[in-house]
C-alpha positions, -999 to +999 in steps of 0.1 A: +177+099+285+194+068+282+205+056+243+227+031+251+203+005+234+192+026+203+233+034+198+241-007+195+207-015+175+193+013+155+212-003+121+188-031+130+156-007+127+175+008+090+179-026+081+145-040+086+126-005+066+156-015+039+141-049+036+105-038+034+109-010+007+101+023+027+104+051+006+139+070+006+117+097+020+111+080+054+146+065+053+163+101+051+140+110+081+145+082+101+184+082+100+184+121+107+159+114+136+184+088+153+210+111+147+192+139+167+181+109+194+221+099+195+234+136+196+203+158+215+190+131+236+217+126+258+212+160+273+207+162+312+175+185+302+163+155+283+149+128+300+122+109+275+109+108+237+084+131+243+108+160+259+128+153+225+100+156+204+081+189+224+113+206+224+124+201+185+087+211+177+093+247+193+126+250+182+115+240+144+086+259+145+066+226+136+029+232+135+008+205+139-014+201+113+018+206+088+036+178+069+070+179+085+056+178+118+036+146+114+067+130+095+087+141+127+059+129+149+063+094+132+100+091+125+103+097+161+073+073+178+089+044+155+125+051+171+109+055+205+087+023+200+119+002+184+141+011+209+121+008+244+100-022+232+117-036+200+085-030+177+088-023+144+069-007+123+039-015+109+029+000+081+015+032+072-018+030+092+005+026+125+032+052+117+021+075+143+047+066+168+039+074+207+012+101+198-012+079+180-027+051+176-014+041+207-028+067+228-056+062+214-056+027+221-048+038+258-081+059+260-099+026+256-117+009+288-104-024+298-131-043+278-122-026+244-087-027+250-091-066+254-110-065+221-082-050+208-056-072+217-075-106+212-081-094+173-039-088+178-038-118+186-062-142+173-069-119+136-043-136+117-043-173+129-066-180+093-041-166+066-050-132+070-018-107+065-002-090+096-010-057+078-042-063+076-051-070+114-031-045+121-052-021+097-085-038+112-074-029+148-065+005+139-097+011+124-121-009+159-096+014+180-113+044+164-148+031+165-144+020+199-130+051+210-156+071+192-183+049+212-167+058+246-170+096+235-211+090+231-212+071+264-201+034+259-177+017+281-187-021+271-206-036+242-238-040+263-240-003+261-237+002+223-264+021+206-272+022+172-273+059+173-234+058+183-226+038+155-246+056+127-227+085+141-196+066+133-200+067+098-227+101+088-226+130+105-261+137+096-253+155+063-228+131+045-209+100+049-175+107+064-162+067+063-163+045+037-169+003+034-132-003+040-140+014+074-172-006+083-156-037+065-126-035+090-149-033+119-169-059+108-136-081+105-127-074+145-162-077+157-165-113+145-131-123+155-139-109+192-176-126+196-162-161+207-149-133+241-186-113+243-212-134+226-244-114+216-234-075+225-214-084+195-236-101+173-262-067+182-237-046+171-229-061+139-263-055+129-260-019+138-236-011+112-252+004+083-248-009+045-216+014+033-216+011-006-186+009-021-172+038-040-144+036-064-132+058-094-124+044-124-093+029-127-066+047-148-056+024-182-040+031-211-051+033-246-044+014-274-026+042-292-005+047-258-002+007-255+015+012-288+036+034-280+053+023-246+058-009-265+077+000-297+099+022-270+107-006-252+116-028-279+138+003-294+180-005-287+182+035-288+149+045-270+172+063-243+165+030-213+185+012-195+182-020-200+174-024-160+146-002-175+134-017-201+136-047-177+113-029-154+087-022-182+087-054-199+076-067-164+049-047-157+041-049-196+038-082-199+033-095-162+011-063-147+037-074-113+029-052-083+059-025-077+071-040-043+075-078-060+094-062-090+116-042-063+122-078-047+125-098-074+162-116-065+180-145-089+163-176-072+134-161-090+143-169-121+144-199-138+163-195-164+162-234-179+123-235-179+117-197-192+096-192-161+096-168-125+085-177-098+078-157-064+057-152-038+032-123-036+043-091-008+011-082-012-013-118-005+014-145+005+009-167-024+029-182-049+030-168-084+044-186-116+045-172-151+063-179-183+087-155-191+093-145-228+120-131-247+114-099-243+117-101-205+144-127-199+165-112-225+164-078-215+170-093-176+202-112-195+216-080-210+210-057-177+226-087-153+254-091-178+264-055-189+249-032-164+248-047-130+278-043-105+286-080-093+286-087-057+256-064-051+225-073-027+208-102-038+177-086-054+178-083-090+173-051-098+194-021-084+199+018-082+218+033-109+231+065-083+246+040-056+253+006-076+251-015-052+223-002-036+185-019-039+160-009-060+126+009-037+110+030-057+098+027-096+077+054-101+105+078-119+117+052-138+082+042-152+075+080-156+105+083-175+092+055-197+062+070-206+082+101-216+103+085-243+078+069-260+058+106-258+029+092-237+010+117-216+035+145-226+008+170-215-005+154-181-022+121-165-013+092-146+020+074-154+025+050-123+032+012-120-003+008-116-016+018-148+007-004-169-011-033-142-049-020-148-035-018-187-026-059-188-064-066-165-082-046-188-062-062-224-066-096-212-108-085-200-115-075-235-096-099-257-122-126-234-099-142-213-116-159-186-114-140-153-098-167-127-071-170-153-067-130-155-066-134-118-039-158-115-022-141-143-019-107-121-020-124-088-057-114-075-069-142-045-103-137-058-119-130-097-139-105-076-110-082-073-116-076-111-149-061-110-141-025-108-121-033-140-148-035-160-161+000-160-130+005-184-136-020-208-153+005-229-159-017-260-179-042-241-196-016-221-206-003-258-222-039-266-247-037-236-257-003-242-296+002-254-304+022-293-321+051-284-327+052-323-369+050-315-363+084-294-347+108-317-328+139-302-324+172-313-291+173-332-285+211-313-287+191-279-254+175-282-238+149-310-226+117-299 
């Protein structure tokens, strides 16, 4: 098996999961994958991927429903995919490597396959985020594979039994609205190519309600809390830290713009940061207070190495490292200020539902909450409002004309 390539260009594909915050998990894996590809794979027994990957599988013991073997699986199709066609990946919905998706995308007859790779190609040309076609494929590759199973080579074929199938197996719903909703999205990108097999098949697919739970929030006790920690010189932070929490405090900033956050950023002669969005593409500007900008000043100052990368915020084990993960160092928050001691969510994004949910209930106007925490529609904030329990209270009905018996239950 030839790694010449891979040998002279594998720092690239390290470089590039670096630069888009994988977790140190799948770095660890990936760098001891290319190691085994460097050292194994120039065996004379060895002659592709695949003979790497069957053989370590046996020798490991790997089975393959288990963890490890599907982080294998995909540490290794990435390598194989980077090196023999310089494609990188792609999130997690195409981490699969050379197993899958793209063997399932090779099961496809020439007229899905085309579908597929117009929506490639065509999907994003309106704004939309390459993760998101690339989701929205995924999810047509499935369907259409599942409507070759019950008989289906074209769209002219298509039955609405085969597609209720999709999503109910006659008991139970087993796929959800982001399913249908990402089929939906590559069927009316691809009708320009098949005109009305398409259109018939977009009114096979059933009305999938949405189902959410609640969003996790905190209290205002816990609000409380975190705060007087953070403001506390001997609360036990860092001030990169208390940095981090002030941010997601004040600001409700998604983890991977935080993690990315570098000094061009910051405005430092108009109080203000600006950035754009990982997440949506668009520009974000807010006001930054003097609880933020001077705890930034004091970490920058005091605690950072100079002449480290040029994000903002760094590791504390290698100093000069960048930042990729915040969900120790927010957990670590909520342990000195004694929040959620006993159990419960403690992740970046319950300090962001906390600021939605504030703002909801103090009456802030809902595009401005949006703009505030970087939604690109109010309609994002909907599920929000099954947490703003004091509100919920004001539409509720008296029941005081149909008195229960106090042994039932006490409110």
């Amino acid at each position: 098996m030839d790694t010449s390539n891979l040998r002279k260009t594998h720092q690239k594909l390290m470089n590039f999961l670096v630069e888009n915050s994988y977790s140190e998990a799948y770095l660890s894996k990936t760098s001891k994958c290319i190691k085994l590809v460097l050292e194994v794979g120039v065996s004379p027994e060895i002659a592709s991927y695949e003979e790497l990957f069957n053989l370590e599988i046996k020798k490991r013991g790997y089975k393959s429903k288990g963890s490890a073997y599907k982080a294998f699986k995909t540490a290794i199709g990435n390598i194989k995919l980077f090196d023999e066609e310089n494609i990188y990946p792609r999130g997690k919905s195409y981490n699969n490597g050379f197993l899958a998706p793209l063997s399932l995308y090779d099961k496809l007859s020439g007229i899905f396959k085309s579908a597929i790779d117009y929506h490639l190609k065509i999907g994003g040309q309106h704004g939309k985020q390459e993760k998101t076609v690339t989701t929205e494929s995924y999810a047509a590759i499935k369907f259409f594979n599942h409507l070759q199973h019950y008989g289906a080579e074209t769209f002219q074929e298509v039955e609405n039994r085969m597609v209720y199938a999709f999503f109910f197996d006659g008991e139970r719903q087993i796929r959800g609205k982001a399913y249908c909703d990402s089929v939906k999205a590559v069927l009316k990108v691809i009708m320009p190519l098949f005109g009305t097999p398409i259109l018939k098949t977009l009114e096979m697919l059933p009305a999938v309600k949405s189902r959410h739970k609640n969003f996790q929030f905190l209290t205002q006790e816990e609000s409380i809390k975190i705060r007087e920690c953070l403001e506390k010189d001997d609360s036990g932070l860092t001030h990169r830290d208390r940095s981090i929490g002030w941010l997601l405090f004040f600001f409700g900033l998604r983890g991977t713009d935080i993690i990315n956050l570098k000094f061009e950023n910051i405005d430092w002669k108009h109080d203000q940061i600006h950035l754009v969005q990982s997440k949506t593409g668009e520009s974000l500007s807010l006001p930054m207070n003097a609880a933020i900008g001077n705890e930034l000043f004091y970490y920058i100052t005091t605690e950072r190495p100079k002449n480290a990368t040029t994000t903002v915020l760094l590791t504390e084990s290698r100093s000069h490292g960048k930042l990729r993960i915040l969900g120790d160092i927010v957990r670590k928050i909520f342990e000195k200020a004694g929040v959620r001691t006993g159990g419960g969510s403690k992740g970046v994004r319950v300090l962001r539902h906390h600021l939605v949910t504030y703002l909801l209930s103090h009456g802030i106007k809902c595009d401005i909450v949006s703009s505030v925490v970087g939604h690109r529609s109010p309609e994002s904030l909907k599920p929000y409002a099954d947490t703003d329990i004091e509100h919920l209270r004001e539409c509720s009905i008296s029941i005081a004309a149909y008195p229960l018996n106090s042994k039932l239950f006490g409110i």
